[in-house]
N, C-alpha and C positions, 0 to 999 in steps of 0.2 A: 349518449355522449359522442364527439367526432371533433375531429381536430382542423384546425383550421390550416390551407398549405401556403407558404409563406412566397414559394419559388417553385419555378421548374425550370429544369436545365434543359438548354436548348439541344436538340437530336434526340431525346430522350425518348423512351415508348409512351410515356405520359405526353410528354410535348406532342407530337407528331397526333396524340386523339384529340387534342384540343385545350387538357387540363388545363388551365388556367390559375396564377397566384389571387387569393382570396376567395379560391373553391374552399367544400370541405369535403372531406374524406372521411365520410358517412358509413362504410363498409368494401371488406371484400371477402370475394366469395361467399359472401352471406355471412361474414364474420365484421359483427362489430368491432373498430379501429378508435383503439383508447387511448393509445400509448409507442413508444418507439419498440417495444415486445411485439406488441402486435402486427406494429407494420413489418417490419424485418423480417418475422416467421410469417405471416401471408401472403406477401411479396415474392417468395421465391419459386413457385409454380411459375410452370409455362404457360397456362391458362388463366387469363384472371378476370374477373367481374368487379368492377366495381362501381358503387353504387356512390354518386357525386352531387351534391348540392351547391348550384354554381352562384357567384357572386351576385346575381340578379333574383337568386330563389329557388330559383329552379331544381327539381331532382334527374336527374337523368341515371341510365346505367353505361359505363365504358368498360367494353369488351379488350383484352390485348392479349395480343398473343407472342410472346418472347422467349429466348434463352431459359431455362433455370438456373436460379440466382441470380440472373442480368437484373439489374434495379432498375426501377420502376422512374427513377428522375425526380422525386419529389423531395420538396427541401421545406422544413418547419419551422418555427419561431425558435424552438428551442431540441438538443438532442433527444430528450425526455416527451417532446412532445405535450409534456405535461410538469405540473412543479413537483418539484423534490420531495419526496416524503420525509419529514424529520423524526425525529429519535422520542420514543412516546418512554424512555427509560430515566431513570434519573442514578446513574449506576456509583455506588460508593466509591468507584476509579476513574471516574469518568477525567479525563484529560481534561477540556473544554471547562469543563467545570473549575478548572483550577487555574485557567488563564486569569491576567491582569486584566483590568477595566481600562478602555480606553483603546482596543486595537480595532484594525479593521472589521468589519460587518461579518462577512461571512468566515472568518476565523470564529465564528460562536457558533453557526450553525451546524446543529447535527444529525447529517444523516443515516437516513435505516433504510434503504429504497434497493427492493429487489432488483431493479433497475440498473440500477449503478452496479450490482455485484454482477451481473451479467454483461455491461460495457465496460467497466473500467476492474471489476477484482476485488473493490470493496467488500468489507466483511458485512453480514445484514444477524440480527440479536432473532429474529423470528417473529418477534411480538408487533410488529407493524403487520403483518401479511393476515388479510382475510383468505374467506373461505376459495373466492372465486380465484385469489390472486396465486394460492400454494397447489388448486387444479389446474389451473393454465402453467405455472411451471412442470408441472409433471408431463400436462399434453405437450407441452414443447419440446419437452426434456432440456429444459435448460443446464446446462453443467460446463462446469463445474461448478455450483454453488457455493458460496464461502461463507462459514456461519460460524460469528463470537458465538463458541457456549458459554465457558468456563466453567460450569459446573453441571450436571448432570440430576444432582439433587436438587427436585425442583422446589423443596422450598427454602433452600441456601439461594438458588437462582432468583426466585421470587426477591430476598431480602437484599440479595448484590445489587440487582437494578432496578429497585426500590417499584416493581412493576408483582402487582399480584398474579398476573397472567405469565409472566416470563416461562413458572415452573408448565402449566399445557403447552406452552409454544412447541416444546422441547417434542410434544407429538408432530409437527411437522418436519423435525428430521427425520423421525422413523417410517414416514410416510415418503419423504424424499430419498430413503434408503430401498425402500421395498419398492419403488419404481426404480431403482438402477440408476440413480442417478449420482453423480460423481459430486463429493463433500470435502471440502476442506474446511478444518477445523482452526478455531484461535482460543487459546486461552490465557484471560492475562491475571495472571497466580498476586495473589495477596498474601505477605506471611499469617501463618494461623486460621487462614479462614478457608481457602479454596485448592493448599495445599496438601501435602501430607496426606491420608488416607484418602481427604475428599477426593485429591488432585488421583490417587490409584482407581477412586472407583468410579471417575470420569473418566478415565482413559480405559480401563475397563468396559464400560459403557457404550465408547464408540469403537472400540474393536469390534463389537456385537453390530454393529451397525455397519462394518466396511467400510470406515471412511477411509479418504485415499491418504490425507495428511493430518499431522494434531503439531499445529507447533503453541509451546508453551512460554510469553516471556514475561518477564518480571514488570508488577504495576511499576508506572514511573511518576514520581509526588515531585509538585512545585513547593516554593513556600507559600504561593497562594492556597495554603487550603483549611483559612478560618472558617469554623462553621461548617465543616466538613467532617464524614465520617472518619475516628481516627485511623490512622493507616501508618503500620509501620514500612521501611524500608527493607530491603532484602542485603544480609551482613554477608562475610565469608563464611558463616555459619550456617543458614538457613539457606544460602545460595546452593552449599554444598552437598545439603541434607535433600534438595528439590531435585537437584542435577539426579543425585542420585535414584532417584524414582524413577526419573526421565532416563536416566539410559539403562536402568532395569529390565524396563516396558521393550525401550526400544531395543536392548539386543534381544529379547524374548520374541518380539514379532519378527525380529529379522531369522531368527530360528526357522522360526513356526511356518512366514507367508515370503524371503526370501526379502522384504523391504524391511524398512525400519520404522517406520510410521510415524512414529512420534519424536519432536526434536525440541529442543531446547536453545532457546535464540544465544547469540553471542553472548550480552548481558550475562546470561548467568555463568559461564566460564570465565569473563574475564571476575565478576564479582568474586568468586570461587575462589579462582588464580589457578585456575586449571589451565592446560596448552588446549585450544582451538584443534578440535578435529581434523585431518587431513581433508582436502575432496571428496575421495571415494566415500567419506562418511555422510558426508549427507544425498547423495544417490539423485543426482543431478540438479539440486537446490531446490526443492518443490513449494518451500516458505519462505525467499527472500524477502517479500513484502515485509516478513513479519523480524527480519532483522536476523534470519536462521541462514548462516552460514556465509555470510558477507566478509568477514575476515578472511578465511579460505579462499574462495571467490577472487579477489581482488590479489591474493597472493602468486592464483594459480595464473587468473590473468598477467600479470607484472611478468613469470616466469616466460608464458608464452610469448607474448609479448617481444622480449628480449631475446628471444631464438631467431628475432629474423632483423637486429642488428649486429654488426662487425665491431669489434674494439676500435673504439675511438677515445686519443686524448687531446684532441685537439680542440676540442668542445670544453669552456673551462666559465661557463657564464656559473650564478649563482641564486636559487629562487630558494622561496618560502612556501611551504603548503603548511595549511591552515587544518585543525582538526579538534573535535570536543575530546576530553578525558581521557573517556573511555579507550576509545580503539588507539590512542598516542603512541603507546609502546610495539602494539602491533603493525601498526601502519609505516611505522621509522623502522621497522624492522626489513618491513618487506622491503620499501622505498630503497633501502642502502640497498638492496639486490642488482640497483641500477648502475652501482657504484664499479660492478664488476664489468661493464662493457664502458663506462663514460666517468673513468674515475676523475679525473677533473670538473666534474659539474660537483659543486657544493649542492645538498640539499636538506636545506633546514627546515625541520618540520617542528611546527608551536602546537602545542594544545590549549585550547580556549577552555575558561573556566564558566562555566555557562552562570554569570551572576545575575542577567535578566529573569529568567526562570528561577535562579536557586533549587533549595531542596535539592535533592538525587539527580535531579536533571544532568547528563554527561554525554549525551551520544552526539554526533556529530549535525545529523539534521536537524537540531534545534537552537543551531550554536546562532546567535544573533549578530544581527551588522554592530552594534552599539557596541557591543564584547567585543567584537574585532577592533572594531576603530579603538576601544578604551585600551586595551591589552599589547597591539601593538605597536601604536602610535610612539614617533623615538626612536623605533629599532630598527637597524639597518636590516631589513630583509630583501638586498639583493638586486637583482633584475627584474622580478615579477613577484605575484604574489599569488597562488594558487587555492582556488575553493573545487568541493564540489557541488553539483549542480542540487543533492540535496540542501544545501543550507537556502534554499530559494525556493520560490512560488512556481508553479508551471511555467510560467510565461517567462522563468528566468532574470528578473528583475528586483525584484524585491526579496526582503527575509523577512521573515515573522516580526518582526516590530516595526515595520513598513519604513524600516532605513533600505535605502535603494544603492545600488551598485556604482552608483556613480558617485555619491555621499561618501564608501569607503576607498574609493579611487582618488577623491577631491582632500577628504582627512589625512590618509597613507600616505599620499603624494605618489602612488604607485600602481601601476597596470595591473589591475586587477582581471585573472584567468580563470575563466569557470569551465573545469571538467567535469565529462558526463562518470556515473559512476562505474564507471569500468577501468579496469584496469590499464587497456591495451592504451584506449584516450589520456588516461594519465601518467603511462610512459612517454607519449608523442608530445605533448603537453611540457612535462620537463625539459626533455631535451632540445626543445625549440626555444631557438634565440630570437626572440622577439626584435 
């Protein structure tokens, strides 16, 4: 296999030997070139060979000799080099599984691509990865690895993602473990099935293993989920009964290894009705992705933040920030924090009732344009109208039901402001009179 090169950028080491767009990239250093793994970690020698099959047929080899780590100049069809590996699981939680019919394409697609957890952080289940694919992560030392277990009992794992192989997968972490390779852990807790003693002897399990992180959050059910395994919700009961395992484990490791390893996303405190851990508890955020410690976060930021303005009240405009359920009381809580340098700014914050989704669905990244426009349309919100940049697609344009940004600016009749999720932007953001 070899990949075909789309571009070479001009001055580049490749440009300057001749490379040419619709060469292929046949090998280097005698290492077959599959994939954007392989060129990355072959690429960074100062020496390199490589071995070129040019637009006319031709095989040639090009010698260069550069910097380590200076890139090589070549540019592909795609980051991947190759197409995305999708999701060989069919998991009783599975999200995607629970969307409405009718939304964009790649909102169904799921991926499992060791790939993506090495560019971008994505979690990978194990059970896509062959023999060649989990030796080259080790020869590479790819890390930090990110890997959905959930459960450790491989044949509870087997029946969660309806995949008979799942429970051997679970042999590639401990392979990934005894190479040294750094692991971060997800698990997302079902009441009755993957909690309670299971959820002690998976945690259990990867202590034995030294992973670096386990964060644990609660399944999230649409009402789409006819024909679907049943699954209940997580109550202030079971919320509090899980919490409690979770910070069992975790003051015990912080004992024992001086960290705390395992955490417990937002979701279940605020479910619980427990206070949100300070900062110092989660030990510099090591599972945000996974929704672990975002309310702290954005607190501690707002505080900072506000240390390096002067009282002002001369500042007297009036906006709206926009927010799902969940984090409502938390978020108006911190927000009035601004109140203490800029008491004249009004700041009204709504929380959107996520009835596109339904079911449990409450966190903010899923909050929809439709919900906004439905919910607020009427209401005087002000001078602006503030989101964060999660309720939107990468590209910042669109939400999850492909109403687009300028759809709730056109409805609202109002300027609509997308902050990044931080703190510091969503103080600068308030305070600014547009």
């Amino acid at each position: 296999m070899a990949v075909t090169i789309k571009d070479v950028q001009k001055s580049s080491c490749a440009y300057k030997k001749g490379i040419a767009p619709g060469d292929v990239l046949i090998s280097i250093n005698g290492n077959e070139i599959v994939d954007v793994l392989d060129y990355r970690f072959y690429q960074v020698n100062s020496k390199l060979e490589l071995i070129i099959k040019t637009s006319k047929g031709d095989t040639k080899k090009v010698k260069i000799k550069k910097q380590e780590y200076q890139e090589l100049g070549l540019e592909f069809d795609s980051y991947l080099m190759d197409k995305e590996h999708s999701c060989r699981n069919k998991c009783i939680f599975c999200f995607i599984d629970q969307l409405p019919k009718g939304m964009r394409d790649t909102l169904y697609f799921k991926d499992d691509d060791s790939r993506l957890s090495f560019l971008f952080g994505n979690y990978i289940t194990l059970t896509n990865l062959t023999e060649h694919e989990i030796s080259r992560i080790i020869k590479m030392h790819i890390s930090p690895i990110n890997v959905s277990v959930h459960t450790t009992n491989p044949e509870l794992r087997c029946k969660m993602m309806n995949n008979r192989f799942a429970g051997q997968a679970l042999e590639a972490l401990r392979r990934f473990a005894d190479a040294g390779l750094s692991i971060n852990c997800q698990i997302v807790a079902c009441p009755g099935i993957n909690d309670g003693d299971e959820l002690r002897r998976t945690v259990e399990d990867l202590e034995k293993l030294n992973v670096e992180c386990v964060a644990v959050v609660p399944v999230g059910l649409t009402r789409y989920r006819e024909g679907l395994y049943p699954l209940t919700p997580y109550n202030k009961e079971t919320a509090s009964q899980t919490l409690d395992i979770i910070e069992e484990y975790g003051n015990k490791f912080k004992e024992k290894y001086g960290r705390r390893i395992v955490y417990a996303a937002d979701e279940f405190y605020i479910k619980a009705g427990r206070n949100i851990p300070n900062p110092d508890y989660y030990e510099g955020y090591p599972a945000l992705e996974n929704g672990v410690g975002l309310v702290a976060l954005l607190k501690e930021e707002v505080e900072f933040a506000l240390e390096d303005y002067e009282t002002d009240s001369n500042l007297n405009h009036r906006v709206t920030v926009a927010c799902g359920e969940c984090t409502y009381e938390h978020l108006k809580n911190t927000l009035s924090l601004i109140n203490t340098k800029f008491p004249n700014i009004e700041i009204n914050v709504c929380k959107i009732k996520n009835n596109f989704f339904g079911g449990e669905i409450d966190v903010t990244g899923l909050v929809t344009g439709q919900d906004l426009i439905a919910q607020l349309k009427g209401k005087d919100l002000g001078d602006k109208l503030i989101i964060p940049s999660c309720m939107l697609r990468f590209e910042g344009d669109i939400f999850l039901d492909d109403t687009s940004l300028d759809d709730v600016e056109k409805e609202l009749n109002i300027k609509v402001c997308v902050s990044d999720n931080s703190g510091d932007m969503l103080v600068s953001e308030i305070i600014k009179k547009d």
